[in-house]
Short mmCIF file of the C-alpha atoms (twelve columns), coordinates in Angstrom:
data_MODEL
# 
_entry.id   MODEL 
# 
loop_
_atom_site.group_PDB 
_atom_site.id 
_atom_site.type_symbol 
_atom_site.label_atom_id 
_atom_site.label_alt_id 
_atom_site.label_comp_id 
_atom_site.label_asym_id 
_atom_site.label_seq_id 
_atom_site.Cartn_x 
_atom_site.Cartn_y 
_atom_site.Cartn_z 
_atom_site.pdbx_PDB_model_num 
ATOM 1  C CA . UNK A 1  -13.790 -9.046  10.759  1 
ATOM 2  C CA . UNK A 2  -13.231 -5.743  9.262   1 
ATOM 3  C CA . UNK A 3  -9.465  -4.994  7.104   1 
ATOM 4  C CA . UNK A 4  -6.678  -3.730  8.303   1 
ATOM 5  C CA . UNK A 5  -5.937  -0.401  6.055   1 
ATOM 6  C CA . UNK A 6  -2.748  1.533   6.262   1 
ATOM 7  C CA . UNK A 7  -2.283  4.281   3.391   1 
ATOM 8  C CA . UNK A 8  1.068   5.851   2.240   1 
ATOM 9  C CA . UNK A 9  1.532   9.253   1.143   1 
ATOM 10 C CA . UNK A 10 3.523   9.842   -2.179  1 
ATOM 11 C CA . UNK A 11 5.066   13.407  -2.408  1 
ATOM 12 C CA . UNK A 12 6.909   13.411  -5.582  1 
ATOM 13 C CA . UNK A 13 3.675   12.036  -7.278  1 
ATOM 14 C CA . UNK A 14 0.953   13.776  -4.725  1 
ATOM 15 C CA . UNK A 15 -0.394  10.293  -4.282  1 
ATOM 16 C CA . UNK A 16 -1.844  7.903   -1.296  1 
ATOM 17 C CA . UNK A 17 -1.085  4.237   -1.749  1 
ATOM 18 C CA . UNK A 18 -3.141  1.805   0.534   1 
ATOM 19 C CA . UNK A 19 -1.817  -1.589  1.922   1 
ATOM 20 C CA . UNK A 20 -5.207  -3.457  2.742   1 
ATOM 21 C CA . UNK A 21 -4.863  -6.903  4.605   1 
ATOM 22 C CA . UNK A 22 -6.917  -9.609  6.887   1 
ATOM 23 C CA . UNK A 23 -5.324  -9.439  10.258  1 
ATOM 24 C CA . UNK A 24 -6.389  -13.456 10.329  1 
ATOM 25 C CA . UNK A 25 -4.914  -14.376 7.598   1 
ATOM 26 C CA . UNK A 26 -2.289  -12.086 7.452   1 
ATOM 27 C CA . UNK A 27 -3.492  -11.781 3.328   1 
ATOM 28 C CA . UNK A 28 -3.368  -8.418  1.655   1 
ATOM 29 C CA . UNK A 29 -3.061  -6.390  -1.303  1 
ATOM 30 C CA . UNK A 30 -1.859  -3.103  -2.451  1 
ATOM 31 C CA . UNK A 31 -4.097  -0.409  -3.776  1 
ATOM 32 C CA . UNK A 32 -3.321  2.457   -6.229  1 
ATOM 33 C CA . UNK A 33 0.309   1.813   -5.929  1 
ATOM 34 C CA . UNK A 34 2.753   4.740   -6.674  1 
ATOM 35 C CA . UNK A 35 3.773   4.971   -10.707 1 
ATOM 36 C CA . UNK A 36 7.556   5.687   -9.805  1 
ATOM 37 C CA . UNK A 37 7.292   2.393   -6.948  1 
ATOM 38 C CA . UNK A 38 10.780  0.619   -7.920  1 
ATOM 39 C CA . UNK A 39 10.624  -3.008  -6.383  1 
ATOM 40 C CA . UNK A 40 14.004  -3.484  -6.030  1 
ATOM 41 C CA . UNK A 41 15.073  -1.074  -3.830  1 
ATOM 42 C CA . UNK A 42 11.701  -0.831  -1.704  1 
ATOM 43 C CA . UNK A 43 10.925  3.017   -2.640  1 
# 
């Protein structure tokens, strides 16, 4: 089975961020994530 790819666009940095997963397993990863990404508040 082929990934599931969704990619997010990044203004402020001019950057695309891509949330690759296995729609069986519901497993995934991010790719290229944004250098100003706070995990706290989600943006």
């Amino acid at each position: 089975m082929a990934p599931a790819i969704r990619p997010f666009f990044d203004e402020p940095t001019n950057t695309v961020s891509y949330l690759v997963w296995d729609p069986a397993t519901k497993r995934g990863a991010v790719i290229d994530p944004v250098l100003d990404w706070d995990n706290r508040s989600g943006t």
